[in-house]
Each structure stands twice: as C-alpha cells, then as structure tokens.
C-alpha positions in Angstrom: 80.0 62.3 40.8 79.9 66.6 39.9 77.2 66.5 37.9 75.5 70.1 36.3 71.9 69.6 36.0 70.3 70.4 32.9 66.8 69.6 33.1 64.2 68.1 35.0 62.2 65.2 33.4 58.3 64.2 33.9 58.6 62.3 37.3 60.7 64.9 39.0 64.4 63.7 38.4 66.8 66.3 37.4 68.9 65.0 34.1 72.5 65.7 33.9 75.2 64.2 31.7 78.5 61.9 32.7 81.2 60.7 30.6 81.5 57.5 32.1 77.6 56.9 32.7 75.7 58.7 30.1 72.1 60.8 31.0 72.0 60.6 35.1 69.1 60.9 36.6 68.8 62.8 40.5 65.5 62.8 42.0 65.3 66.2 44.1 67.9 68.1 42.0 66.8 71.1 40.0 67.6 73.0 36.5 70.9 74.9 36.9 72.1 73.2 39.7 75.7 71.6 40.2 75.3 68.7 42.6 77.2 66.0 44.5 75.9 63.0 43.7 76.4 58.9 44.1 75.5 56.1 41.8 73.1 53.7 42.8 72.3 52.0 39.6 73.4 51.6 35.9 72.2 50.3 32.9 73.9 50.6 29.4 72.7 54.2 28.7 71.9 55.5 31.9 72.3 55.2 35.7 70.1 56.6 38.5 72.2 58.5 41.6 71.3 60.0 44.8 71.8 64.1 45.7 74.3 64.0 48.2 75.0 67.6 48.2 73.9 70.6 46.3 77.1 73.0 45.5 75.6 75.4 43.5 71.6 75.6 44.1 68.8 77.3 41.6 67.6 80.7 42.6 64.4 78.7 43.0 65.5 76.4 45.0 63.9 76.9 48.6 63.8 75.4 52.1 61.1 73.1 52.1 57.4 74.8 53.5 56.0 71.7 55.1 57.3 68.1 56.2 58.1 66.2 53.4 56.4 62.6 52.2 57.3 60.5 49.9 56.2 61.7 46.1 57.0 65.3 46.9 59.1 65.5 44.0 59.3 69.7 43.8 58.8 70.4 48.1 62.4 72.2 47.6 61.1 74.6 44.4 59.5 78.0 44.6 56.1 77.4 43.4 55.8 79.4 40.3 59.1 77.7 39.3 57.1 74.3 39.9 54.3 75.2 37.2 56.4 76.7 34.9 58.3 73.5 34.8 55.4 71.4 33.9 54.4 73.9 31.7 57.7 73.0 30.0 57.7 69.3 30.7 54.2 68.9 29.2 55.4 70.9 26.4 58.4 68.6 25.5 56.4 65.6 25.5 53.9 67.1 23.4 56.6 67.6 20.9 58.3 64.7 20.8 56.0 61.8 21.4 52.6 63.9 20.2 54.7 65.2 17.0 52.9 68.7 17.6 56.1 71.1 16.8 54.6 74.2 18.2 51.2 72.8 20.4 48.8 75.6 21.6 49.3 75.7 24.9 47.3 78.0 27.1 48.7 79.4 30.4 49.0 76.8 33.2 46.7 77.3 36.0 48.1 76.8 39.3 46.6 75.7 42.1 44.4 77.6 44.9 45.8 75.9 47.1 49.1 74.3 47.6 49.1 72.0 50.6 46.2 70.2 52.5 44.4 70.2 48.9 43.5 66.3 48.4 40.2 64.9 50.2 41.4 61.5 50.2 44.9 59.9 51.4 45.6 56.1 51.4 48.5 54.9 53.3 49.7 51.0 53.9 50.3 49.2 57.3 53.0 47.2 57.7 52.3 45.9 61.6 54.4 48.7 63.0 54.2 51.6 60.6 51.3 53.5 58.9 52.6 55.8 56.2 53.5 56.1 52.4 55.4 53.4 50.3 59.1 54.4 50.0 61.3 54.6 47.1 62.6 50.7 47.0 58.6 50.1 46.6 58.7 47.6 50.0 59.1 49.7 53.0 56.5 52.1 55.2 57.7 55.0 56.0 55.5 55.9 59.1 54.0 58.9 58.5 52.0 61.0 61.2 50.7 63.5 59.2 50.5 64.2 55.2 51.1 67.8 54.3 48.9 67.8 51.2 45.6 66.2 52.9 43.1 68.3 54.4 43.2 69.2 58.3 40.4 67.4 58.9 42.1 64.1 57.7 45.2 64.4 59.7 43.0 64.9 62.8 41.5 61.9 62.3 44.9 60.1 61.3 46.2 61.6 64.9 43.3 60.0 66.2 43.3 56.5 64.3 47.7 56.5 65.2 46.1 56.3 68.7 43.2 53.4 68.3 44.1 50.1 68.9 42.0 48.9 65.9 44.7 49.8 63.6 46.7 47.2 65.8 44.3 44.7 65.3 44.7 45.6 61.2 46.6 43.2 59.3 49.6 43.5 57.8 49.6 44.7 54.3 46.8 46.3 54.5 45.4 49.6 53.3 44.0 53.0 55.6 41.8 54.8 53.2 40.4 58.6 54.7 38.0 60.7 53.1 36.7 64.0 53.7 33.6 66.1 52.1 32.4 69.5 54.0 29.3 67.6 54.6 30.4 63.9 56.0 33.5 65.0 57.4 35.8 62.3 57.4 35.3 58.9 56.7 37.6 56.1 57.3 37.9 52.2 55.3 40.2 49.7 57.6 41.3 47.3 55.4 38.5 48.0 52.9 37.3 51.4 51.0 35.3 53.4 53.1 31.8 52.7 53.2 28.3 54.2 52.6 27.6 57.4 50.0 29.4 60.8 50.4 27.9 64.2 49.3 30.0 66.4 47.1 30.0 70.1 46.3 31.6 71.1 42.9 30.7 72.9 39.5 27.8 74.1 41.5 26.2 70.8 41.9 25.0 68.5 45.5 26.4 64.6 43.9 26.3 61.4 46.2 29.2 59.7 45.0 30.2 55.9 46.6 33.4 56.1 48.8 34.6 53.6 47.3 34.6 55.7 44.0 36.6 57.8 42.9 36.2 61.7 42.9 38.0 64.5 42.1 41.1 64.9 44.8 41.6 69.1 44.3 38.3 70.6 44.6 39.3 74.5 44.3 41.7 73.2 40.9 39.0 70.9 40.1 36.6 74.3 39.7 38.9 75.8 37.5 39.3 72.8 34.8 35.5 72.8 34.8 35.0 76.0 34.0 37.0 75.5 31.6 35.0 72.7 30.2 31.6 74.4 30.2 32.6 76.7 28.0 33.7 74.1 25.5 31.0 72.3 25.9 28.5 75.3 24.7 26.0 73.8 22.1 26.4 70.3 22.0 23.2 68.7 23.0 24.1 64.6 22.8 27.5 64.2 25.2 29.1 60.8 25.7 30.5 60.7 28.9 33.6 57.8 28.6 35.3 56.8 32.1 32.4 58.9 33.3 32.8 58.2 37.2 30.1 59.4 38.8 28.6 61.6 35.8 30.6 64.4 36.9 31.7 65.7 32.9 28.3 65.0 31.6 26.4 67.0 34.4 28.6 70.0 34.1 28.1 69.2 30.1 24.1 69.7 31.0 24.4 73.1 32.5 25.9 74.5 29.0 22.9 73.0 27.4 23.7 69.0 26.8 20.0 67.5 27.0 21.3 63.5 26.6 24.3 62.2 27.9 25.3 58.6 27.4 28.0 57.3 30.1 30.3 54.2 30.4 32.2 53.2 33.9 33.8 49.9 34.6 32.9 50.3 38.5 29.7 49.6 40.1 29.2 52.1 42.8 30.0 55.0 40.5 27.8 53.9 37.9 24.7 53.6 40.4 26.1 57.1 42.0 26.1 58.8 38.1 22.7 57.0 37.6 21.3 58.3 41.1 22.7 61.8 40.0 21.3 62.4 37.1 17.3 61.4 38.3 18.0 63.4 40.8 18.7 66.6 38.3 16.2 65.6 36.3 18.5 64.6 33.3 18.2 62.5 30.4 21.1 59.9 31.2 22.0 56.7 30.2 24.9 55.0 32.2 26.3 51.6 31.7 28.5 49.4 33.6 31.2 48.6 31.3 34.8 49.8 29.8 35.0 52.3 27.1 35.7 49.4 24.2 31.9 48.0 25.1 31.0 51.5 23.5 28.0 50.1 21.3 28.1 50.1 17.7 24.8 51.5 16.9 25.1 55.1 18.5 22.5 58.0 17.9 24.6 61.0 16.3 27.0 63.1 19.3 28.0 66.5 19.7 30.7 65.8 21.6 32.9 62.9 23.8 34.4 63.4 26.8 37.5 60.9 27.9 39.1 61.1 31.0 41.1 57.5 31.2 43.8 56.4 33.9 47.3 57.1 33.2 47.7 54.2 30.4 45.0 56.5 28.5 43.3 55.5 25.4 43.2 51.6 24.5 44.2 51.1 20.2 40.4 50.3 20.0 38.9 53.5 21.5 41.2 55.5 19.4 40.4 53.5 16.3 36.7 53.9 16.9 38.0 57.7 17.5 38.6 57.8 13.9 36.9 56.2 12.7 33.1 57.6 13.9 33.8 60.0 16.3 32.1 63.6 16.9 32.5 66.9 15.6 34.4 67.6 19.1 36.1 65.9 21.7 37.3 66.8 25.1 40.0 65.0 26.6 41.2 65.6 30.3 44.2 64.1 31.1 46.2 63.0 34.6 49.2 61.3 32.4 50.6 64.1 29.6 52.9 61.4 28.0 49.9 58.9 27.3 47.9 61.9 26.3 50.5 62.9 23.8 50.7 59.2 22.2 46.6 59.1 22.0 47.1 63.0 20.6 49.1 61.3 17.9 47.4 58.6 17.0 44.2 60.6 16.7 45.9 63.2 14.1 45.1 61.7 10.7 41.3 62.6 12.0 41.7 65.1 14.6 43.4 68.8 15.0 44.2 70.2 18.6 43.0 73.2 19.2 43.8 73.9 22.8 45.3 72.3 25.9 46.0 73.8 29.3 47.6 72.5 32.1 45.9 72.4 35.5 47.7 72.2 38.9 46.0 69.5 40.4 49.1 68.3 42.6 51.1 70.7 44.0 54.8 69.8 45.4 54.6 66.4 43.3 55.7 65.4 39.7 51.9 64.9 38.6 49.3 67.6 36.6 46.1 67.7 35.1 45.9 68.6 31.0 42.5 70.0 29.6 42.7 69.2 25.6 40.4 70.2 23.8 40.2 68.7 20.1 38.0 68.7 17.1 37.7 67.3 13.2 39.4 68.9 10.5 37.4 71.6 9.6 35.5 71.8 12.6 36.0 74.7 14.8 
C-alpha cells in the first residue's frame, strides 16, 4: 500500500487512511510522511502494516543516534519533534476521553537526558538469547547492549553475556540490573535483585528494596518533583496512595506536610517508606495494602497524592474521590489515556487546574503527566 500518514497515535504508530482497509496503522512511520507499506493484519475497521519504505520522509525524520531495541518507537524523530508530539498526543486524549475541550496544559518538559537515562533494565532468556521481547510477544531478540540504560549497566551486561551463570539460567527466565551512584550495579538472576539500594533524589539519602520499584529517570524525575513541592506548599496532612517507598510524601514534608498517611500493596517498599521516614524524623504512617483498603475513618487531609500503574484509578478509589476527598489532589501519571478516564470521572467533584507532561522516556511511545486538581471552588 501508498499510504500518507496523518498522525501518530499514543503507542507510536503512524495513522493513515485506505480505501480498501480503513485507519492503517505503521509502527515507525511519522506525520507527513508518504510510505510503502504491507498488510499484516485486518480486522473490520482497521488493519496493522509494516513500513517497507519511506518515499517521502518528515523534515524531522532523522538517522537513528544509537542502536535501536525494541519499544523505541520515535529512535528515527528529531527530539524536539518527539515531545512536541506527546504534547499533542496527551492533548488529544485529554479531549476526547477526559472531555476537557481546551485542558491547561503547561509546556512539556523534556528530558536531561536522552539515552542511558533508566537505572534499571530487565531483559528475558530464552537458553540462547538475552535481550528484549519482540513484537510477536514470544521471541528474544538478543540484545548486547541497551541504548537507554546507564553505562554502568551495560558494562555489567558485557560482563554477565560472558559468565557461564547465565548458561546455567533457565529458560524463561528474567535478568534484572540496577544501578544507584552509591551501590553501583546490582544484578537478580532469575529473581529481583537482592538487599537494599541507596537513592539520591529531591535532595534526599532513601534505602529503597531492589526488588521495589523506584523512579527509572532520575535527572526528569528532579524536574516532576519540583514541580510537586511547589504544589504541595501548605498542606500539612498528605495521603500518600501507591506510595512506593514514601517518595511523594517525603518531598510533600519538605514544603511543610507534618503527617503523611501511605498505602503500598508490596512489602519491601512499605518497610523501605517506613524505614525512610524514622530515619527523617517524620510523622508517617504506612500500611501494607491497595488503595481501596483506604480506611473509612480518616482524620481531615490537605491533600492526596495518586500515582497508580497504567490501569490507573479503580471505580472505588474514584468514588471515594468524590465522595470525601481533599481540598487538593495531585495525580502523577505514567498512562495519559487512563488518566484522562479517572480525569473524567472525577469532574462532577473535581476541576483541573494544571497538567504538564514530563519526558521520562525518551525515544519510546511512553511519558510522565503531572495533574494537578482541586474542588470546585478551591484554588
């Protein structure tokens, strides 16, 4: 198929249009482009194709910087072309699954960095190969190095490529590497990584579990925080939902919060946020136990920080939302289209005030959003 490219969708395909086969989807193809490309699947209303040939490239379009792995949706794109298409993406999904016609967007933050930003990489082993998953979700694409990880993981990769442990490995299995400036790397065969690591962020010395997780982009990561102290100015009682290991509520405590109440579902992190917070001599509660466990009888909050996973906000946190939430509430996001469905939901109750998009994941499809939100007549 000729197929002109008219947009780029939130996952990284470029959409185009076909007589016979409706909206196309090309993952790697860009906004302006005309392409070659060849069916590989259809469904009544749309079929997905593979770029065979660009004939007519974007003026952003650019020979790749680094090797390319798997999930680097926008290697090909000019950076600043990158963010201002999520910029655009988030702002389309905003509008039509959050319903907010003209949202307030702030200007996107890019990243500091652009490769060898993430402190952690996982990759599978299949017997033969160590690498990322590829795109029919089965095979292992071996993978020497990862252009996004820090140096110091891929010198230990190079090394572990070369240990006859990873032979011993079984199949199916999972190579977890993490990195902090203090520990250096540390490496899980089979298993997370063990022990405690010591991060540096927001100005504050955490332990955190390796097996928990942590924030990926530390320069970005900065940013975003920022960010949030200066929405968090004057509230004094935070709860901290999804909490991790107290990150949110610590930085919260530094603008002034004096109690934070935190919920996790996973074990380490709650002990690390508990651990944490004696440690900075804060008055912190932290449970093990999901958001919805969020006791009934709650003293009075300033403000509520969310951070969920991608599927975002369960129908009972947002119902308890409205139903006694605070003043103010801070929601960071990793997955814009859940956050605009919670955004939504939470609008008979709630006005948005701001959201910002954060670069967290350069040269892939993915993005952090900062929204912040408070009560009708609440500023």
């Amino acid at each position: 198929m000729r197929l002109a490219i008219e947009d780029v969708a939130y996952g990284g395909d470029g959409v185009a249009r076909d007589p016979a086969c409706g909206v196309v989807f090309v993952p790697g193809a860009f906004v302006g482009e005309v392409v070659e490309a060849e069916c590989v699947s259809r469904r009544k209303r749309f079929a997905r194709a593979r770029l065979t040939r660009v004939l007519e490239p974007s003026p952003d379009r650019i020979a790749p910087e680094t090797a390319v792995v798997p999930g680097m949706a926008y290697a090909a794109l000019r950076y600043e072309a990158e963010v201002a298409l999520k910029q655009r993406q988030l702002r389309a999904l905003l509008a039509r699954i959050g319903r907010l016609a003209d949202p307030p967007l702030r200007d996107p933050v890019p990243s500091p960095l652009r490769d060898h930003y993430r402190n952690k990489l996982t990759l599978h082993w299949d017997g033969r190969a160590l690498g990322y998953v590829g795109e029919d979700n089965r095979t292992i694409l071996d993978t020497p190095h990862c252009p996004l990880s820090h140096p110091a993981i891929n010198e230990a990769l190079a090394a572990l490529r070369r240990d006859p442990a990873l032979r011993r490995l079984r199949p199916g299995a999972r190579v977890v590497l993490r990195h902090t400036a203090r520990d250096g790397v540390r490496l899980g065969l089979g298993a997370p990584p063990p022990g405690l690591l010591t991060e540096t962020l927001a100005g504050l010395s955490l332990t955190v579990a390796a097996d928990a997780f942590f924030q990926v982009n530390l320069p970005c990561a900065e940013l975003l925080l920022a960010d949030f102290r200066e929405a968090a100015q004057g509230a004094r009682t935070v709860f901290d939902l999804y909490c991790g290991c107290g990150l949110f509520g610590f930085v919260a405590a530094q603008a002034g919060a004096t109690r934070i109440l935190g919920l996790e579902t996973t074990p380490s992190a709650v002990r690390s946020a508990t651990r944490n917070a004696r440690a900075l001599g804060l008055r912190a509660d932290y449970r093990c136990a999901p958001a919805e466990a969020l006791p009934e009888a709650l003293p009075p909050a300033d403000l509520w920080v969310v951070d969920p996973p991608r599927a975002g906000l369960s129908e009972t946190v947002r119902a308890r939302l409205l139903r006694d939430g605070p003043p103010r509430l801070v929601y960071v996001s990793c997955a814009p289209d859940t956050l605009a469905r919670d955004l939504a939901a939470l609008a008979p109750a709630y006005a948005v005030r701001s959201l910002r998009l954060f670069d967290f994941f350069p040269r892939t499809p993915h993005f952090e959003t900062l929204a912040l939100i408070s009560r009708a007549g609440v500023c």
